[in-house]
Every structure is written in C-alpha cells, then in structure tokens.
matplotlib code that plots the C-alpha trace (Angstrom):
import matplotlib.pyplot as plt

x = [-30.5, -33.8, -36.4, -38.1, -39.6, -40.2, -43.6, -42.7, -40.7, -43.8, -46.1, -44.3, -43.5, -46.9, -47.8, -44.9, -46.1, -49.4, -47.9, -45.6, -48.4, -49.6, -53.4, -53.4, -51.2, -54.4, -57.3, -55.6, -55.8, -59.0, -60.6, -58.9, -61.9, -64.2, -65.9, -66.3, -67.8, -65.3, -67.7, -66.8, -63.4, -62.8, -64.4, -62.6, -59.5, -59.9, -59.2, -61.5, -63.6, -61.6, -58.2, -60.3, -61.5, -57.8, -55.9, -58.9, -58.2, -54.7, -55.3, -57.5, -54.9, -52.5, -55.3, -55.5, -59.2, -62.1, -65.1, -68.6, -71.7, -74.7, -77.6, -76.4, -73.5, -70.2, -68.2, -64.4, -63.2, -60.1, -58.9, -57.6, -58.4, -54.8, -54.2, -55.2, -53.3, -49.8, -50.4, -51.3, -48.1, -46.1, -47.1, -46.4, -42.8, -42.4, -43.1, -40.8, -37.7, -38.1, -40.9, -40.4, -40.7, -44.3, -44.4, -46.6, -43.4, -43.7, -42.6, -39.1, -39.0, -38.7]
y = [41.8, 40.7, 43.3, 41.6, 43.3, 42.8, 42.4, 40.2, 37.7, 38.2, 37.0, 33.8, 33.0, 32.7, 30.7, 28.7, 28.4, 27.2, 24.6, 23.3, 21.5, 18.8, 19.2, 22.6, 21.3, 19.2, 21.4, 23.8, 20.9, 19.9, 23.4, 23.5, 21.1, 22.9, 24.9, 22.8, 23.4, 22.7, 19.2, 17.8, 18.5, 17.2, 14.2, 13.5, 14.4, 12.2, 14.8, 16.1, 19.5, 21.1, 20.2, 21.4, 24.8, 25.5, 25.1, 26.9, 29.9, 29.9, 29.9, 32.3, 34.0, 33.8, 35.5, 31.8, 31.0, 32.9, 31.8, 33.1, 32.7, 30.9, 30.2, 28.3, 26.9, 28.1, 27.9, 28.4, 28.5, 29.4, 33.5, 33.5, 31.3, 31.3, 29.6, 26.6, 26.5, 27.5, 25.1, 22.4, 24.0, 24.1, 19.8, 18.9, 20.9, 19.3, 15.6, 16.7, 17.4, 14.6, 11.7, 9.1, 12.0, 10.2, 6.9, 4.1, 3.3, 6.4, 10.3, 10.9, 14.2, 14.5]
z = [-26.4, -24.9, -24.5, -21.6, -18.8, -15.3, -16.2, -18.7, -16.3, -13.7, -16.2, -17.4, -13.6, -13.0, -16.1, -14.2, -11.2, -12.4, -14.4, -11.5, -9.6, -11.5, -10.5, -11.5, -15.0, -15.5, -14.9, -17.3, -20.2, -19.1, -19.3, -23.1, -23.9, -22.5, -19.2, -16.4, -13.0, -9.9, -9.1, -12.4, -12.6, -9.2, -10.1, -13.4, -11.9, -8.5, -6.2, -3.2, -3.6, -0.9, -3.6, -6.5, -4.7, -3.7, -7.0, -8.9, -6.4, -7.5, -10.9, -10.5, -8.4, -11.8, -14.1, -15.8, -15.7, -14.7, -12.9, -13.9, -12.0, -13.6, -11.0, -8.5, -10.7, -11.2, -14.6, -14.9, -18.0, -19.7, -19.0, -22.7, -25.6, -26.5, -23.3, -25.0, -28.1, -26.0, -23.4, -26.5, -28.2, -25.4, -24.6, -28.1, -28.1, -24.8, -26.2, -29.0, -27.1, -24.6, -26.5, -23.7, -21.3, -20.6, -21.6, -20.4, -18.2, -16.2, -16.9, -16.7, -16.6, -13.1]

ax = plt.figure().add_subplot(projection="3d")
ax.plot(x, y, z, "-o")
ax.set_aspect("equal")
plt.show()
C-alpha cells in the first residue's frame, strides 16, 4: 500500500505540469548547467522575453527555480540542486524506455 499523500500527489503534479510545456522542459535543463538571466535564456532558447518572463513565472509559481536579484540583473537558478540530477535521471530513464523516443527523425513520444 502506497503511503502517498495529498501533498505528495500535489507536488509531483506540479513537477508535471512544469515539464508539460516544452519551453519550460528546456529552461529546467538549461538552468542544470548553470544560472542564467531571463535575456540569455530567451536567446538560447529562441523565444521572445515576454515567453521567457511567463514560463519563468510559472516555474517559479511551482517552487522550481528561484530568482535572486543582483544589481540590476536577475538570476534564476535551480530551487533544488537535486532538481538537476532527477530531471537528468528522469531523461536518461526516459531514453531508456523509449531510445528513438528523440531521434534525429523527430520525437515520437507524442
């Protein structure tokens, strides 16, 4: 018998939800690399500022990344450094199950 909460399914539908947009999906890898400030992940990811200010708010939203001030620049980084390692984990077990899943002939997971 499980043991899992309400809380519990709360906090892995949010993890869910983050992960259902793939803009979010790849700010969340991105800031496994490293803090980034919302100009440069919009630009590496090709999406506007307006896009980039959005999903951060919902991560943010989600307790998934924080944001910390620094002058007149603005951080986010990863809420948890175990973030990183599941999402890594959770990408490799996902390649596992599925490894054409995302193949240079397009993902297939959809």
């Amino acid at each position: 018998m499980s043991t899992a909460t309400l809380t519990h399914t709360s906090a892995l539908s949010r993890l869910g939800h983050a992960l259902s947009d793939d803009a979010r999906t790849r700010i969340l890898l991105a800031l496994r690399e490293a803090p980034a400030r919302p100009s440069e992940l919009a630009g590496a990811l090709g999406v506007s500022k307006q896009v980039m200010s959005n999903q951060l708010a919902c991560l943010r939203g989600c307790g998934l990344v924080t944001a910390t001030a620094e002058g007149r620049n603005v951080w986010y980084v990863l809420a948890e450094p175990r973030l990183g390692q599941a999402l890594g984990d959770l990408l490799e077990l996902t390649l596992t199950l599925d490894p054409d899943c995302c193949s240079a002939e397009g993902c297939t997971c959809t």
